[in-house]
C-alpha positions in Angstrom: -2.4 192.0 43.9 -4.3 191.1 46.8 -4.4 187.0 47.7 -8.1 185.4 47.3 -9.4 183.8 50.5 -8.4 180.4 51.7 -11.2 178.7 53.4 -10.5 178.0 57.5 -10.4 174.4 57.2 -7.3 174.2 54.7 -4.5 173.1 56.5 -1.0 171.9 54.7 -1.2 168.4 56.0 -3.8 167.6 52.7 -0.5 167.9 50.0 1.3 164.5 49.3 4.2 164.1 51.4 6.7 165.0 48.4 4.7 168.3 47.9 5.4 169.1 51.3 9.4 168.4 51.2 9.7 170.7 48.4 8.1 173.2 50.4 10.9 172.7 53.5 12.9 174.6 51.5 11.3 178.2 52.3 10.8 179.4 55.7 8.0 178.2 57.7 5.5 180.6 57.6 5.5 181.2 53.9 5.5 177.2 53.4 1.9 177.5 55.0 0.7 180.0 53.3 2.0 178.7 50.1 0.6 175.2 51.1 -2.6 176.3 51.8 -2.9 178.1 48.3 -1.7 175.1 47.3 -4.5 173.0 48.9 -7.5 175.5 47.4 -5.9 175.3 43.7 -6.4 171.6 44.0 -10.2 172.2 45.5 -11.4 174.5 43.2 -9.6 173.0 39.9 -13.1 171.4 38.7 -15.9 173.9 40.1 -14.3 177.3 40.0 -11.1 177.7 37.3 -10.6 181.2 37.4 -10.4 181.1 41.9 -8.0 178.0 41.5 -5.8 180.1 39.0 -5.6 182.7 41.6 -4.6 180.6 44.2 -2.2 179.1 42.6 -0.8 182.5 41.0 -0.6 183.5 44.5 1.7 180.1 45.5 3.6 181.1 42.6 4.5 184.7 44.2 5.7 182.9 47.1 7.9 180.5 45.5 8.6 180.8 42.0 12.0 178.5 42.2 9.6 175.2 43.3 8.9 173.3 40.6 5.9 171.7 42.3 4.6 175.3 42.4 4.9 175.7 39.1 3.8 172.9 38.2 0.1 173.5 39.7 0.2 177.3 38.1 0.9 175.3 34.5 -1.7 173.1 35.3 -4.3 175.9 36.6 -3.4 178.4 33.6 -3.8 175.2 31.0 -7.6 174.7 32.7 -8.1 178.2 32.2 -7.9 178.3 28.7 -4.2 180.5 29.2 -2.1 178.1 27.2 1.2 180.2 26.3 1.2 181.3 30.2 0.9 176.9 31.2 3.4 176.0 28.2 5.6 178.5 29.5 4.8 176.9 33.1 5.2 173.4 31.9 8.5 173.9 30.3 10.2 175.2 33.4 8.5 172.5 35.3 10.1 169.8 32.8 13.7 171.5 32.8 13.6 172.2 36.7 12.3 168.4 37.2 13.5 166.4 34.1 10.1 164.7 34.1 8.3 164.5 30.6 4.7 164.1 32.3 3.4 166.7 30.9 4.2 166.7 27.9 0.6 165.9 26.7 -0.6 169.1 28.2 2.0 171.1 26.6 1.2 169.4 23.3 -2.0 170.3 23.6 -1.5 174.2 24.6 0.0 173.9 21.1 -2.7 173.3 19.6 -5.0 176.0 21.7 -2.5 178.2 20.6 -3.1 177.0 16.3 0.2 175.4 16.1 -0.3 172.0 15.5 3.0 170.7 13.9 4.6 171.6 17.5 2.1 169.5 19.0 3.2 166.5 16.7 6.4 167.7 17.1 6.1 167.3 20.4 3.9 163.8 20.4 7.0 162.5 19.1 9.5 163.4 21.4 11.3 160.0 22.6 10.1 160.6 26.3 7.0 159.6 25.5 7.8 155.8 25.6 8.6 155.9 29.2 5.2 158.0 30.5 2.4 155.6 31.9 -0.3 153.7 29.6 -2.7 157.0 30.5 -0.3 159.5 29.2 0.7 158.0 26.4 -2.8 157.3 25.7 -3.8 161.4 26.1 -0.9 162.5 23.8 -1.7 159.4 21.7 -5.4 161.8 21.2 -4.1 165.3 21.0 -1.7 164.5 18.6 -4.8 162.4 16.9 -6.4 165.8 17.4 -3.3 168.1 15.7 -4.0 166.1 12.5 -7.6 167.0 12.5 -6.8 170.4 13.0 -4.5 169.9 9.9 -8.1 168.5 7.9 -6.4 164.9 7.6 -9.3 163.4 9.4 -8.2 160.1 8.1 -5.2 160.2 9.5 -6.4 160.8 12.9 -8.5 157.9 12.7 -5.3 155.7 12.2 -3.1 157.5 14.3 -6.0 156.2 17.0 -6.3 152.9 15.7 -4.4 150.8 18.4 -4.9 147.8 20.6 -5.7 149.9 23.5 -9.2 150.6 22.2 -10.1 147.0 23.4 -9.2 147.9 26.7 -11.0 146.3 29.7 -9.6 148.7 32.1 -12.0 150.8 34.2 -9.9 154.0 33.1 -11.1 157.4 32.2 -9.0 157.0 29.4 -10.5 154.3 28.0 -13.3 156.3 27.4 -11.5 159.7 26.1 -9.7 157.1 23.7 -12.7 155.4 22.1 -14.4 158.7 21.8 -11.6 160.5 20.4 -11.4 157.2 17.6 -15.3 157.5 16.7 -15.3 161.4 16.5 -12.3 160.9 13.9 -14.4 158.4 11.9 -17.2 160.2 11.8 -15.1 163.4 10.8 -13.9 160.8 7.8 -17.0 159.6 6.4 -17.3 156.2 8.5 -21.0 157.2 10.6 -21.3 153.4 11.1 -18.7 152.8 12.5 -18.3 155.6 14.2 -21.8 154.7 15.6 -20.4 151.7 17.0 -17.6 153.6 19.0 -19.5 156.0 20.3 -21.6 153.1 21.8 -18.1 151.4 23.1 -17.0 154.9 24.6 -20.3 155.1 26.2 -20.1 152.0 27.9 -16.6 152.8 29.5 -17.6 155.9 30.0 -18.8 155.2 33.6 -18.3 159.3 34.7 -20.0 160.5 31.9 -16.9 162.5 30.9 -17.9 162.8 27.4 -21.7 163.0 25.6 -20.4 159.5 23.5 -24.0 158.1 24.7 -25.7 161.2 22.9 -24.0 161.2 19.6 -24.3 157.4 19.5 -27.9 158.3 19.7 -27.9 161.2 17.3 -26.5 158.9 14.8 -28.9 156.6 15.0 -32.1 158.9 15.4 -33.0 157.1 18.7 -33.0 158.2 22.1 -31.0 156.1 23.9 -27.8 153.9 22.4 -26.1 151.5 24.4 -24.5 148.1 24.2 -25.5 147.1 27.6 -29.4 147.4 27.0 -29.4 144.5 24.9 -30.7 146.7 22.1 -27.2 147.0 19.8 -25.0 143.9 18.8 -21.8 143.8 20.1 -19.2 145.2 17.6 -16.3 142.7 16.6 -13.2 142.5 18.2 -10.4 144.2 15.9 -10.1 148.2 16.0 -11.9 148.8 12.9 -15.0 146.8 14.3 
């Protein structure tokens, strides 16, 4: 299979430090080329899935034995919508690295793939605990998202019901978190509330990552729902607010 092109600006020296100790260990010219592969998977991840799975397919011919190499075909295949190709990735990654970061991701190809009682299974899974507040926060919302798929809507809801809702941190998740909590109570019969968590996701929402400001709107029949406008009241502090 013949490699897709690297632009002539991509040089190895853009990869983290770490990334490029890993790579020491083949020789030197394949540890550019796999570099620079490397370097246009990470590019191309947002604007062009399918190229950035190529490159990194064509790291992973290189260099199959590095987990960071793996680690960006998992992530690449996962973007792509191939989710028993990145759980397959993401499990070699976690037993050739011992980390449990992605374990999120791999909950959530469970899910692509209709099995949702792995992804719980898997939500559960004691490593979890010792991921960041933004990890545990994601599988916090698949897992959310594996009861849904199971039609307990309500349970979703509560499974999402946490302090971290009232977050003041500027964090995608923040957003992703709140949204994930109104879409469950809408799912559950609670539109007003719901309503009011669209609005909150909305306001956190500061990359427009998710269309909360749209289905606040919908909700209410208006055309534009935000807190900030002075227009909505403020909902009250507890999670259920």
């Amino acid at each position: 299979m013949p490699d897709p092109p690297i632009d002539d600006d991509v040089t190895p020296d853009e990869l983290d430090n770490e990334v490029l100790a890993e790579l020491e260990s083949l020789s030197s010219g394949t540890a550019r080329v796999v570099a620079r592969h490397l370097v246009m998977a990470g590019r191309l991840l947002d604007d062009d899935v399918e190229a950035a799975y190529e490159h990194a397919m064509a790291a992973r011919r290189r260099a199959t034995r590095l987990g960071v190499v793996r680690e960006a075909a998992g992530i690449a295949a996962y973007r792509s919508g191939r989710y028993a190709e990145a759980l397959a990735e993401l499990r070699t990654v976690r037993r050739m690295t011992g980390s449990a970061e992605y374990l999120p991701m791999m909950a959530d190809c469970e899910r692509g793939l209709g099995r949702p009682e792995r992804a719980l299974d898997l939500a559960g899974d004691p490593a979890i605990t010792g991921l960041g507040i933004a990890a545990r926060m994601e599988m916090l919302i698949v897992a959310a998202g594996a009861r849904r798929d199971l039609g307990q809507d309500a349970a979703a809801a509560a499974l999402l019901q946490v302090p971290e809702l009232r977050s003041a941190a500027n964090e995608g998740w923040v957003a992703r978190l709140r949204y994930a909590y109104a879409d469950a109570l809408e799912a559950a019969g609670r539109e007003k509330e719901a309503r009011r968590w669209f609005i909150r996701a909305a306001e956190a929402d500061v990359d427009e990552e998710t269309d909360a400001a749209e289905r606040a709107a919908a909700s209410d029949g208006s055309e534009v729902a935000t807190a900030s406008d002075g227009s909505e009241v403020e909902p009250e502090a507890g999670p259920d607010a």
